[in-house]
VOZAKE-195016 format. One record per residue (C-alpha): residue in one letter; x, y, z. Coordinates in pm, 1 decimal, padded with zeros to 6 digits. Example, Ala and Ser with C-alpha at 12.3 -4.5 7.8 and 13.67 -1.06 7.14 Angstrom:
! VOZAKE-195016
+---------+----------+----------+----------+
! residuo !     east !    north !       up !
+---------+----------+----------+----------+
!       A !  01230.0 ! -00450.0 !  00780.0 !
!       S !  01367.0 ! -00106.0 !  00714.0 !
+---------+----------+----------+----------+
END
This chain:
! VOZAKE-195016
+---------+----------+----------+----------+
! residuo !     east !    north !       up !
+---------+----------+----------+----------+
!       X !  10256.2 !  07053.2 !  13850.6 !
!       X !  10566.0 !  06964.0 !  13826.4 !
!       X !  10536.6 !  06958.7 !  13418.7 !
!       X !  10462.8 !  07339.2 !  13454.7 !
!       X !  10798.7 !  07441.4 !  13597.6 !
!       X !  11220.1 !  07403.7 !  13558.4 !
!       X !  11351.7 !  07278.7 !  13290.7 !
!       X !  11004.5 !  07262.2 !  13094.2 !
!       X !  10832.7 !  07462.6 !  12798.5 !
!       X !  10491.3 !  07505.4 !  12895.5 !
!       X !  10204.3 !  07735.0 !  12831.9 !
!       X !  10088.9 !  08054.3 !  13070.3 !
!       X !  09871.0 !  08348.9 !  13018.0 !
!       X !  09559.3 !  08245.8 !  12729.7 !
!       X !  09424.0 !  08600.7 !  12573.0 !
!       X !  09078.9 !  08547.5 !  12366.2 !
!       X !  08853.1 !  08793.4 !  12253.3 !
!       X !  08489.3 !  08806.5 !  12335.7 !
!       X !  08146.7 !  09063.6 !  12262.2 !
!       X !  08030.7 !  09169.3 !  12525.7 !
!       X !  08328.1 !  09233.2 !  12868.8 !
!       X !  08060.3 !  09249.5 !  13128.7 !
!       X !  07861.1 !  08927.5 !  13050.7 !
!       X !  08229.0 !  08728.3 !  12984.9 !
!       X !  08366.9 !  08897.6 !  13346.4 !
!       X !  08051.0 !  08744.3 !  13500.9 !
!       X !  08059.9 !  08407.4 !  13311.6 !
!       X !  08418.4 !  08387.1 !  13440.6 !
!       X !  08429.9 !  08500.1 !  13774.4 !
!       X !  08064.7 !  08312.4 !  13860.9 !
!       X !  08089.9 !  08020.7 !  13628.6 !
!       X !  08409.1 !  07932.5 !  13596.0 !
!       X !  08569.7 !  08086.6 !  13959.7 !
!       X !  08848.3 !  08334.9 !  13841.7 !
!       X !  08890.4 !  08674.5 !  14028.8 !
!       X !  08919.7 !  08996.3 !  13879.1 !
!       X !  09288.2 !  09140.1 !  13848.3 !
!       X !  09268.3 !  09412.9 !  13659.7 !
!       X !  09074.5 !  09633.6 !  13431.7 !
!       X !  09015.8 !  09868.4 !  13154.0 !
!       X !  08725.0 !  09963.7 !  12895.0 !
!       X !  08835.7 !  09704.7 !  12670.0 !
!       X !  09020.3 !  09413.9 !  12885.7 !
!       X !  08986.3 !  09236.4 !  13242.9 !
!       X !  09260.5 !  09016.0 !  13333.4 !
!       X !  09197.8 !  08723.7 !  13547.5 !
!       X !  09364.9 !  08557.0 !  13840.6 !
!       X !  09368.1 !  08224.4 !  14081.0 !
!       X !  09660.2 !  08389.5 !  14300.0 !
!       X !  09545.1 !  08746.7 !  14307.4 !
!       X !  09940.5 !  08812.0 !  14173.5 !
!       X !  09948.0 !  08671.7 !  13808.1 !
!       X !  09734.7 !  08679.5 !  13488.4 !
!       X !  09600.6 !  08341.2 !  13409.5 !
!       X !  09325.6 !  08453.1 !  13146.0 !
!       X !  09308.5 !  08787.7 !  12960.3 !
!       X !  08973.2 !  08914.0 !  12770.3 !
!       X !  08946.8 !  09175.0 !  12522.5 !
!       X !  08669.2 !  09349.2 !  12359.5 !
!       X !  08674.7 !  09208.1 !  11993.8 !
!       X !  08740.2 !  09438.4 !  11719.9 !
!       X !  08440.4 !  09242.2 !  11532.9 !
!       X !  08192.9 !  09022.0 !  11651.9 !
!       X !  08232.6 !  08820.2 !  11262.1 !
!       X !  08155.9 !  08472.6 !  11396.2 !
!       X !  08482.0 !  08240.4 !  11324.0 !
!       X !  08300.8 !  07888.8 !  11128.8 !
!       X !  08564.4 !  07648.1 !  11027.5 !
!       X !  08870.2 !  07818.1 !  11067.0 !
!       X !  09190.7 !  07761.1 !  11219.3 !
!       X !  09238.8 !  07891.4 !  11591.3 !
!       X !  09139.8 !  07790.3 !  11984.7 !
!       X !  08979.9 !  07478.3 !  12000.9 !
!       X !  09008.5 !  07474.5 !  12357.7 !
!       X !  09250.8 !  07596.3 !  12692.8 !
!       X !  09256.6 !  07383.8 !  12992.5 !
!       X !  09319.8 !  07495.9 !  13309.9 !
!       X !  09487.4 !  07184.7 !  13558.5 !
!       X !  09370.4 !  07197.4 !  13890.7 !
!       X !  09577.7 !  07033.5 !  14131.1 !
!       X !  09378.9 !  06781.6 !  14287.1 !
!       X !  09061.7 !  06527.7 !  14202.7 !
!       X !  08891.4 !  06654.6 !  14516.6 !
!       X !  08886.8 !  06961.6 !  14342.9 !
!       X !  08740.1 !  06823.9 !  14026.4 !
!       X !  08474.9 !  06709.9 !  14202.7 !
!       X !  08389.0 !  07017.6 !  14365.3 !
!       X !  08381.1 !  07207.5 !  14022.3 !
!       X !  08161.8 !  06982.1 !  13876.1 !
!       X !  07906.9 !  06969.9 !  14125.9 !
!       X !  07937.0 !  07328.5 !  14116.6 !
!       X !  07856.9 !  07378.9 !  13716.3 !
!       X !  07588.4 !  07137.9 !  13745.2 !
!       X !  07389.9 !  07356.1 !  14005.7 !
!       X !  07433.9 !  07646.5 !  13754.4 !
!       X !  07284.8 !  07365.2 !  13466.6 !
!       X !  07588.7 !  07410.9 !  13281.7 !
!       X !  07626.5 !  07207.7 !  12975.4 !
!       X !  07906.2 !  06928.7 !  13035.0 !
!       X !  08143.0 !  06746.8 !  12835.3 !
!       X !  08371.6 !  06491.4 !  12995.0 !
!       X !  08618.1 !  06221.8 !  12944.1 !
!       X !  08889.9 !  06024.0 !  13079.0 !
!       X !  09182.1 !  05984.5 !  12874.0 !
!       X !  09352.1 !  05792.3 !  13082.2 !
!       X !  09676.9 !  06028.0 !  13173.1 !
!       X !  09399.1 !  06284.2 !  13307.7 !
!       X !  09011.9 !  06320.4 !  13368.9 !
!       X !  08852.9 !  06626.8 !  13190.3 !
!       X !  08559.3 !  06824.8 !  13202.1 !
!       X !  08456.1 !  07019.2 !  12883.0 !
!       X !  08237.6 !  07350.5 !  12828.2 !
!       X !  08223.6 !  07663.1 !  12669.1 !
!       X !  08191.8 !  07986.5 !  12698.1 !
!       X !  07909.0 !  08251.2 !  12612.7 !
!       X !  08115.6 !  08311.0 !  12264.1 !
!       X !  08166.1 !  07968.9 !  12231.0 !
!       X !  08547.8 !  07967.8 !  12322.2 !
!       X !  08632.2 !  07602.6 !  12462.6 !
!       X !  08705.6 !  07508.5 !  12760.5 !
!       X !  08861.1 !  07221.0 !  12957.4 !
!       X !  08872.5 !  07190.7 !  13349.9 !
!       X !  09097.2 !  06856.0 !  13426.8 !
!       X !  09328.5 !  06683.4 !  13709.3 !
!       X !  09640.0 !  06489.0 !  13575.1 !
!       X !  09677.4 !  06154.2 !  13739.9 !
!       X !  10009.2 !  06011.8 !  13880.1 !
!       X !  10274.5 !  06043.0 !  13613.8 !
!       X !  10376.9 !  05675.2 !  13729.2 !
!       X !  10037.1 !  05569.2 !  13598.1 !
!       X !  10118.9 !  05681.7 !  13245.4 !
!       X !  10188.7 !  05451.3 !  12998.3 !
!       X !  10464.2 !  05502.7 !  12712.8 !
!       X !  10502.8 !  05294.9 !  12405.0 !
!       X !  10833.4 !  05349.2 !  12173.6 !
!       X !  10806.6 !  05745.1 !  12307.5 !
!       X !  10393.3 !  05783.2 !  12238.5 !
!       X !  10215.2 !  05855.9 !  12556.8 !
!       X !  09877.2 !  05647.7 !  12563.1 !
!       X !  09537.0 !  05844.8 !  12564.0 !
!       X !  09238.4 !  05759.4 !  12533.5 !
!       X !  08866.3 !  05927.7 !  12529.2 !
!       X !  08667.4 !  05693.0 !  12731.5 !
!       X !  08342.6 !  05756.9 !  12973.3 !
!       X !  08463.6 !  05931.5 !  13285.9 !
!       X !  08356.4 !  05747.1 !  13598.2 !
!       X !  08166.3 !  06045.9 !  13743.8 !
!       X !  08013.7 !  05774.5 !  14041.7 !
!       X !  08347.9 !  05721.2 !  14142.7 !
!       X !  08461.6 !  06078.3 !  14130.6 !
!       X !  08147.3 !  06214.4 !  14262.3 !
!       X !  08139.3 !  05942.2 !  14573.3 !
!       X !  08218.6 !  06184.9 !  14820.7 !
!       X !  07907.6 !  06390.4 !  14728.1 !
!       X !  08072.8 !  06736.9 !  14732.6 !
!       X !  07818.2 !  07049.6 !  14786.7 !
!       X !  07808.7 !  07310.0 !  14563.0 !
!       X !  07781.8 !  07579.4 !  14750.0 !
!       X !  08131.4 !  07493.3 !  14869.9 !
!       X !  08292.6 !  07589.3 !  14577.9 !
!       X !  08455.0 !  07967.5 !  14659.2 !
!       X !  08669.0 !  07963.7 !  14311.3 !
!       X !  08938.5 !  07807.9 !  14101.5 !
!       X !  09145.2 !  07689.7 !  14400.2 !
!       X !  09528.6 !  07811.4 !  14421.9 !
!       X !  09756.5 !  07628.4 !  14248.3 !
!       X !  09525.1 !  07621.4 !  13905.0 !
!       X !  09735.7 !  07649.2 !  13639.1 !
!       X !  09718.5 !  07653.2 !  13244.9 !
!       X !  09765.3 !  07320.7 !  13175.0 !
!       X !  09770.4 !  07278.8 !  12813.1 !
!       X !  09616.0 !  07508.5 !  12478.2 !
!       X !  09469.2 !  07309.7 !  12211.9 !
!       X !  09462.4 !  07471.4 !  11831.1 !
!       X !  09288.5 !  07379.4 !  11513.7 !
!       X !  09528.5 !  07421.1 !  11223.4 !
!       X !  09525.6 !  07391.3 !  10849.8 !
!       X !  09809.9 !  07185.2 !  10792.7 !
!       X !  09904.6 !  06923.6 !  11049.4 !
!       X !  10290.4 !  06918.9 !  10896.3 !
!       X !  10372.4 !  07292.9 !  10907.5 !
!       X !  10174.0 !  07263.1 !  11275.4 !
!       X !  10444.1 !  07024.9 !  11366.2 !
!       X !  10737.2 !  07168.0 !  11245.6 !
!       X !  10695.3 !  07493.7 !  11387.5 !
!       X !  10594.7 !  07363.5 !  11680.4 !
!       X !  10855.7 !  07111.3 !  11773.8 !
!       X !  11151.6 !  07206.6 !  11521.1 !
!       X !  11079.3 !  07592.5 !  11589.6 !
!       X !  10947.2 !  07607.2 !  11937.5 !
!       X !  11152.5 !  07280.9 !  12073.0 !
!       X !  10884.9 !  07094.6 !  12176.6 !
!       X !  10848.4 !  06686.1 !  12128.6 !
!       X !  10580.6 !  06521.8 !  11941.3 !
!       X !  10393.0 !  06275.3 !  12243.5 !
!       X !  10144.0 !  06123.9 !  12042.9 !
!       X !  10045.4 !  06123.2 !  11691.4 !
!       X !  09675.1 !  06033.6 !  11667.2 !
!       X !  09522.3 !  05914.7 !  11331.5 !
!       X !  09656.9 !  06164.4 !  11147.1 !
!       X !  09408.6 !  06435.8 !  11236.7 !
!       X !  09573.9 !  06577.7 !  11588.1 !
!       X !  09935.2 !  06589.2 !  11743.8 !
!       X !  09998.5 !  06628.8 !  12097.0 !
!       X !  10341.7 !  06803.6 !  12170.4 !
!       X !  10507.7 !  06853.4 !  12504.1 !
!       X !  10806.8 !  06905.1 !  12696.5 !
!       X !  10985.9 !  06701.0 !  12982.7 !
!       X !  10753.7 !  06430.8 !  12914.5 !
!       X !  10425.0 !  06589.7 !  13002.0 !
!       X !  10137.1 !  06426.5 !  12788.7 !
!       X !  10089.1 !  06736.9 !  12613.1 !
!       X !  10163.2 !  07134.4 !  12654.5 !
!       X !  10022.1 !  07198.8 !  12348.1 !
!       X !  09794.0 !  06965.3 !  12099.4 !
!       X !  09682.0 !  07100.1 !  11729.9 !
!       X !  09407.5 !  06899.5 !  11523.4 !
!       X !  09282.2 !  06921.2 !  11182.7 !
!       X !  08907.1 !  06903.1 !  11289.1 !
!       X !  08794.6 !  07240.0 !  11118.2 !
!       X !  08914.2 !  07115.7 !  10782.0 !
!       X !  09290.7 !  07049.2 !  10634.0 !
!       X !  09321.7 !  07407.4 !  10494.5 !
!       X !  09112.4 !  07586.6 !  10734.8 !
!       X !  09152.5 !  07976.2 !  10673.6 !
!       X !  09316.4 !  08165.2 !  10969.9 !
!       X !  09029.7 !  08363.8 !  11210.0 !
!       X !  09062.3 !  08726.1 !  11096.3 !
!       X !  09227.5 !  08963.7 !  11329.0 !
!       X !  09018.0 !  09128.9 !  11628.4 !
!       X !  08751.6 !  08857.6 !  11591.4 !
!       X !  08568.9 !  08656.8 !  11887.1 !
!       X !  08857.1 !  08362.5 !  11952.4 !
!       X !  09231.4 !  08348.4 !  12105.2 !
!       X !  09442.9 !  08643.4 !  12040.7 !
!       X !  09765.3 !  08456.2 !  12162.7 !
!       X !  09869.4 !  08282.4 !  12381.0 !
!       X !  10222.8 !  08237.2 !  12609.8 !
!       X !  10456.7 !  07972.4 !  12626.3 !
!       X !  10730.2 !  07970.4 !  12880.8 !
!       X !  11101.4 !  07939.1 !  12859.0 !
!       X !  11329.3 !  07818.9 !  13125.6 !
!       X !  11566.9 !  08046.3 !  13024.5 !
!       X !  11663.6 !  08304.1 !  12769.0 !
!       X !  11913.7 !  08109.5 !  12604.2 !
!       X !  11628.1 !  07850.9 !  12565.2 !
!       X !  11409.5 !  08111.2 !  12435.9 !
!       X !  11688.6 !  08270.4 !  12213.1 !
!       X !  11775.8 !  07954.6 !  12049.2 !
!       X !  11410.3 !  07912.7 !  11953.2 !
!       X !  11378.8 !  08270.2 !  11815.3 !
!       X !  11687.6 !  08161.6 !  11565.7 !
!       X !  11539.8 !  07831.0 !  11442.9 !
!       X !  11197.6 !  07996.3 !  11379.2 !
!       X !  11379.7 !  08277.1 !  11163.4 !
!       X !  11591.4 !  07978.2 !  11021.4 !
!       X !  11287.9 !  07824.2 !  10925.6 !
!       X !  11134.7 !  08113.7 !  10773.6 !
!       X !  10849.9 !  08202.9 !  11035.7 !
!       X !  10734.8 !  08521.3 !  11127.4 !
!       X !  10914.2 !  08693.9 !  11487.7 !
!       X !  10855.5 !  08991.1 !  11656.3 !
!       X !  11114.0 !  09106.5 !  11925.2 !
!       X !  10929.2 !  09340.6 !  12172.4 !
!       X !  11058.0 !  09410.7 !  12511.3 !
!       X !  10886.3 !  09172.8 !  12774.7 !
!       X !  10834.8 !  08877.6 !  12527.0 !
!       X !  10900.0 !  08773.6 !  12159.2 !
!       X !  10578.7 !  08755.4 !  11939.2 !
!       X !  10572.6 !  08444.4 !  11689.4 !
!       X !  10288.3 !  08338.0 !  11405.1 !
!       X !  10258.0 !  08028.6 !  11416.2 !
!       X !  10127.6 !  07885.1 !  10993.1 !
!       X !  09746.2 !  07892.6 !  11081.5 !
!       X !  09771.7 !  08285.9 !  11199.3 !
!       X !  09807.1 !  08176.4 !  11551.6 !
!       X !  09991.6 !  08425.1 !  11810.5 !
!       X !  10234.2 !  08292.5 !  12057.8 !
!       X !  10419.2 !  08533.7 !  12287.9 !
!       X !  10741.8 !  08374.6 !  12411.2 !
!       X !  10908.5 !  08483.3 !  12768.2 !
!       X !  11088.5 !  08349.9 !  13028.9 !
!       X !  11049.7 !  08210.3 !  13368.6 !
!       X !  11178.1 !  08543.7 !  13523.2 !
!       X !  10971.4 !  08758.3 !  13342.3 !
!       X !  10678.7 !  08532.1 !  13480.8 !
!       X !  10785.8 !  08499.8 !  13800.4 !
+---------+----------+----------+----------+
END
């Protein structure tokens, strides 16, 4: 985790919006292993530490499905070890889940959704040292995940008790309408680096080297309208700052650049071009 921490930029707290709060709390709590934090009538916050908000939902404003438009594509939450992995899968299996998965080399991924349709990816990072750069492009691939290999140890399901301590938002992937203005408010604005540029439909941006904190494809359509406010989908997410002099310097090249900045009092609001929300605090403030 080590990628999630210091000197890095890296995402935190994912807030989506969903129908129906009861049926989501019990999807994520049961399904996916999150405990309850907090709630209201219109939000439950969920945590893996019982101290911090890792997931928010709210009760959408409109339940207008979002078809080929620009928002989530998918969050990932990194669990710490491949042992755990394991145990998750097992565990989604014996609820007959419907599974994606993949290895892309730098990590090994499960993919789902949830009952709105919101993606989801559940993945372990391998050794760093295993990585392979070429001319400052990290290598990833989408190949068959060895599930034999991973499943060898023949974890039991009924084992799993939650997302184990230590899960952490690993990355948030976006579809956008325009791969260019993605990039430069992403990485000229927000200060992140491009890792990998793939085909020209998705770029995968991170800091200190991590494969990617962020990633934002044209898959939806170059042009893709932004989701309208309130509907089922993200309604921001955060992206941490090592330090507010970090975070202040990004505020003035995003109003440099023209892009629209809220200051509020715990965190600084910014739109990314596709309509996207992205709150903007510090370390501290997370801490």
């Amino acid at each position: 985790m080590e990628f999630h921490k210091n000197n890095a930029i890296y995402t935190n707290t994912v807030s989506l919006n969903v129908k129906d709060l009861e049926k989501s709390t019990d999807f994520y709590t049961n399904i996916i292993g999150f405990k309850v934090l907090s709630k209201t009538e219109t939000s439950v916050d969920f945590t893996v530490d019982g101290k911090h908000t890792l997931l928010r939902i709210n009760l959408a404003e409109s339940d207008r499905p979002n078809h080929r438009t620009s928002g989530l594509y998918h969050f990932a939450l990194l669990l710490p070890k491949r042992e755990d992995l394991a145990l998750i899968t097992m565990h989604l299996a014996s609820k007959r889940v419907p599974l994606g998965s993949a290895d892309h080399h730098v990590s090994e991924a499960l993919y789902l959704e949830d009952i709105d349709g919101n993606g989801i990816e559940i993945y372990i990072d391998r050794d760093p040292d295993q990585w392979i750069w070429n001319d400052g492009q990290v290598h990833m691939v989408t190949e068959r995940l060895n599930a034999e290999d991973l499943l060898k140890n023949q974890p039991n399901p009924n084992d799993f008790k939650g997302l184990p301590e230590g899960t952490i938002m690993g990355h948030v992937h976006f579809h956008v309408g325009n791969l260019v203005k993605g990039e430069e408010f992403y990485t000229e604005g927000l200060g992140l680096n491009v890792a990998l540029r793939f085909g020209g439909q998705a770029l995968f941006m991170s800091s200190e080297n991590y494969h990617h904190h962020i990633a934002i494809n044209v898959w939806n359509g170059v042009g893709a309208p932004a989701s309208e406010k309130g509907t089922v989908g993200l309604d921001y997410f955060d992206l941490i700052y090592p330090s507010q002099d970090v975070l202040d310097s990004a505020v003035s090249r995003l109003t440099e650049l023209g892009y629209q900045v809220e200051v509020n009092d715990s965190f600084v609001d910014a739109v990314d071009p596709s309509g996207t929300h992205v709150h903007l605090v510090t370390q501290n403030s997370h801490s």
